[in-house]
N, C-alpha and C positions, 0 to 999 in steps of 0.2 A: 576363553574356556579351553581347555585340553583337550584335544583333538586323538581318537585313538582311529590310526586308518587300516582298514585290511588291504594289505598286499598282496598275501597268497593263501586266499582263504582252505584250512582246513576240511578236514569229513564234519558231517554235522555238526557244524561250528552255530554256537548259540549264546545267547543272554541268559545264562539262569541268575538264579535265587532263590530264599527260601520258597518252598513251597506252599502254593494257594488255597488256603483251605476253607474250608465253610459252605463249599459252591457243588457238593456232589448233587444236592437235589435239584441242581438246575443244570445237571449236566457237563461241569469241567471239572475233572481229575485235576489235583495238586501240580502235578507237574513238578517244577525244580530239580534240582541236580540228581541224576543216577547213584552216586556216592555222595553220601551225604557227608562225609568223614573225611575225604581227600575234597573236599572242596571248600569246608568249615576251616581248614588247616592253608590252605591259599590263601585266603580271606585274613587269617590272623599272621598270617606272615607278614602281609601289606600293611597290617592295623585296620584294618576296615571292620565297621560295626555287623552285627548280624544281616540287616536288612538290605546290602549291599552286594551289587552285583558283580561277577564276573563271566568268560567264558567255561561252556563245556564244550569239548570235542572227543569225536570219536578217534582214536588210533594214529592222527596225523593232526599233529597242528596248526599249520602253517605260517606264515609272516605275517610281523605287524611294525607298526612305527606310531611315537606319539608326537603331538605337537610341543610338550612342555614336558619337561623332567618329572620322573614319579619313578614307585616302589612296584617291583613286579614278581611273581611267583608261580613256578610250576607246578602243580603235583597228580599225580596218579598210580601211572607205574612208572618204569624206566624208558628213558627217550635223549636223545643229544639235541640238547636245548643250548643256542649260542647266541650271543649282542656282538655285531659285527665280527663274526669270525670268530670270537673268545667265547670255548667253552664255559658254561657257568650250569651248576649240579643243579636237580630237580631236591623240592622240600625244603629250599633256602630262597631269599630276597635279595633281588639285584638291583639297582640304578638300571633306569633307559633313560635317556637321554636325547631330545632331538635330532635326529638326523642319524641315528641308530635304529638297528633293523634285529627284532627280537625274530628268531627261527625257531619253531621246534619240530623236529623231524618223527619217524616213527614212533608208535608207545609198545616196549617190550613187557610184558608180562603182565597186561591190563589193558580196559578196551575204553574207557573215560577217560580224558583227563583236563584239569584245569588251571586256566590263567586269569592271575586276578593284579588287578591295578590296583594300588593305592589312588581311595578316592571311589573309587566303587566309579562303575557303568551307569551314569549319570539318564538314562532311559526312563521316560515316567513309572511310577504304579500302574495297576490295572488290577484291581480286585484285590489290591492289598496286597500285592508282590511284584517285582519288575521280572518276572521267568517268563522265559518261553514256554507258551503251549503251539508246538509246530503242528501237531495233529488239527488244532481250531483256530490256525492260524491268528491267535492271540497275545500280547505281550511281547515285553524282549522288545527288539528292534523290529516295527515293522510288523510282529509277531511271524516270523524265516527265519533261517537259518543264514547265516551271512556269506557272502560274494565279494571276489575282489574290487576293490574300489570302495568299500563303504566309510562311513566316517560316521563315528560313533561318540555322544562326547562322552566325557570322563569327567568326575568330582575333581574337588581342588585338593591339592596334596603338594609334599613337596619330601626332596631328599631325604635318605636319614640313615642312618646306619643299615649296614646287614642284619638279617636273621636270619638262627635255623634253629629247627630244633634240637635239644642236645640230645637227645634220643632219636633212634632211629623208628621212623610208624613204618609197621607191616602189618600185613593181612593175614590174620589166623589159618593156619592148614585146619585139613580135618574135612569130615562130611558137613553137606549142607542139610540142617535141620529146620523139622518142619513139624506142624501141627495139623492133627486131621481136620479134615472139614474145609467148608460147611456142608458138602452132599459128600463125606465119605461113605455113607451106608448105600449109595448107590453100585460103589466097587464091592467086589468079594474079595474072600482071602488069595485066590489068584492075582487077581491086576495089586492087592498092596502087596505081595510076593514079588513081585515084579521092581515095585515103586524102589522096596527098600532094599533089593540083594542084588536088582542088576546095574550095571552100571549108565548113566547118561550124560552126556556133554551139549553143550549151549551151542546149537548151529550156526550156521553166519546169516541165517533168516532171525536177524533181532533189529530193535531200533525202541525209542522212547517208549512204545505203546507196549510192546513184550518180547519175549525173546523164546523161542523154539526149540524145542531141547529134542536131540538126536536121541534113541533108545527104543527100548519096547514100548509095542503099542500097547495103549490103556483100554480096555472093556469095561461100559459101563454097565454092569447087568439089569440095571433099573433105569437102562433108557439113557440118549445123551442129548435129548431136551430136556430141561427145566421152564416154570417159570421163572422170568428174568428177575434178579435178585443182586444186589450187592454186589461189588465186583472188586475188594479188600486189595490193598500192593503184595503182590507174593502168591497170589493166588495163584493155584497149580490148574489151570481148566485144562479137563478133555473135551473136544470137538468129536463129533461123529468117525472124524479120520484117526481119533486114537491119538493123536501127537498130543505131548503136553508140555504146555503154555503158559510162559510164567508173566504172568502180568506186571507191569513197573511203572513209573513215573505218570506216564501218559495214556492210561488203558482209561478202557471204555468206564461209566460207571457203573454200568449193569450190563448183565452176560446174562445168555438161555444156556450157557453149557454147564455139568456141574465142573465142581474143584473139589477134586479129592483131600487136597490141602494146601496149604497155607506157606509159601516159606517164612519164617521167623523173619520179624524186622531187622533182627541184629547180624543176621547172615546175607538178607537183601542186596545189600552196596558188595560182596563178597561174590556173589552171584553173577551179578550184572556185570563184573570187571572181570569174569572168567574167560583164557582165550577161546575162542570156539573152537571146538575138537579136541578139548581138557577132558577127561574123564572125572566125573565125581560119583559120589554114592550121597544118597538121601539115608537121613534117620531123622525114626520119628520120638519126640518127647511131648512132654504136656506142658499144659497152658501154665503155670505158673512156673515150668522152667523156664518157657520161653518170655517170660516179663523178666526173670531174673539174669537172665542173659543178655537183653534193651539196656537192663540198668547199668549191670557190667560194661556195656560194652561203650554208653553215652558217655562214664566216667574213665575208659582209656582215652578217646578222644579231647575229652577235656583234659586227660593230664598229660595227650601229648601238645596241646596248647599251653599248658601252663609250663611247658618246660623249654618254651621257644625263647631265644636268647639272644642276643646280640653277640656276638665272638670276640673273644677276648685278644 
């Protein structure tokens, strides 16, 4: 079996996959990858089926080696990714090879990023997904984050040509949008005055379960208990301190805070990859813009898979 070892293990370096679903009433969040889009695109770089794992990390990747030759891929944002000393571009598929040492160094313009082996991370299921939930220390390897020294096996795979895509995948500019609710009548027209005209950035207080956004404090005029209720990906909760908190991957299932709102699915992975201390602006649209924006946005993904190639 294929041996993938960590050398120099990364910032929260982890097993994802698709995310775990069906299990909110018993208490575990989905989980799986931050970006769902740069991580579906590693995965089809290698050839790997949906259900197949690779790494996510934060901001630094660090060293890996494998025991047997296989297809490997970076993606996220920008980073100096090299196999023995030889630079090799992020968003394309390279050979490793035995006794070769995959590096990726810092991520420029995004805080996720992902490396996927041909053959997928060969880690069992666990509730119908091989992802990490590091919060319930569940799944993935171990259900942790990984440490130098680990050895992880890998699926069976084997050489094969380059890929890349013949198009270049970027990240839409623009504000991040969002839909009210479910407790926006608890704010007044001051705190959504606030929400939509001033500006806020994603603090370096984030990690799988949510991410802290720098700005005006939010007032809840109708109180900042609730009872505890649903706790959706995107959701904007204010806490008693005002700061507002965008729920992701690994949040809680239920929250006593309200949520003013909701960030759109299609903006989420956009969100999450934002550097902290970026300045953004929220707007708000409605519910059936925001399905018609999922749909849009599922079909650029897929056409930036469908346009991955072999180089001529």
């Amino acid at each position: 079996m294929n041996r993938l070892e960590v050398v120099r293990a990364g910032l929260m370096v982890s097993v994802q996959a698709r995310p775990r679903t069906g299990y909110l009433a018993a208490g575990v969040s989905p989980s799986g990858p931050m970006d769902e889009s740069a991580f579906r695109i590693a995965q089809a770089l290698v050839g790997n089926e949906d259900g197949a794992a690779a790494l996510e990390f934060a901001q630094f990747g660090g060293s890996y080696r494998v025991s047997a030759p296989c297809m490997v891929a970076v993606t996220g944002g920008a980073a100096q990714v090299t196999i023995n000393g030889r630079a090799m571009p992020l968003w394309e598929s390279h050979a490793l090879r035995p006794g070769e040492t995959l590096e990726i160094g810092p991520m420029r313009g995004a805080v996720w990023g992902y490396l996927a082996f041909s053959g997928g991370i060969a880690v069992p299921e666990l509730l119908g997904s091989r992802a990490t939930h590091v919060r319930n220390a569940m799944g993935g390897f171990e259900g942790r984050v990984l440490a130098e020294g680990d050895m992880l096996p890998l699926g069976e795979s084997a050489l094969a040509p380059p890929r890349r895509l013949t198009e270049i995948f970027h990240y839409p500019q623009g504000p991040i949008r969002i839909v009210a609710g479910p407790q926006d009548d608890r704010f007044d027209a001051r705190a959504w005055a606030q929400l939509l005209t001033e500006p806020f950035s994603v603090s370096s207080r984030r990690d799988r379960m949510a991410s802290l956004l720098d700005g005006p404090l939010l007032r809840a005029v109708g109180g900042h208990d609730i009872i505890s209720d649903a706790t959706p990906a995107g959701s904007i909760q204010v806490p008693g301190s005002g700061i507002a908190t965008v729920l992701t991957a690994e949040r809680q299932t239920t929250g006593g805070y309200p949520k003013i709102a909701t960030v759109i699915s299609a903006d989420l992975p956009r969100l999450a990859q934002m550097p902290a201390g970026k300045p953004f602006h929220f707007v708000r649209i409605g519910q059936d813009e925001a399905e018609d924006r999922l749909l849009a946005e599922r079909e650029r993904v897929e056409a930036a898979i469908r346009s991955i190639a072999t180089p001529v």
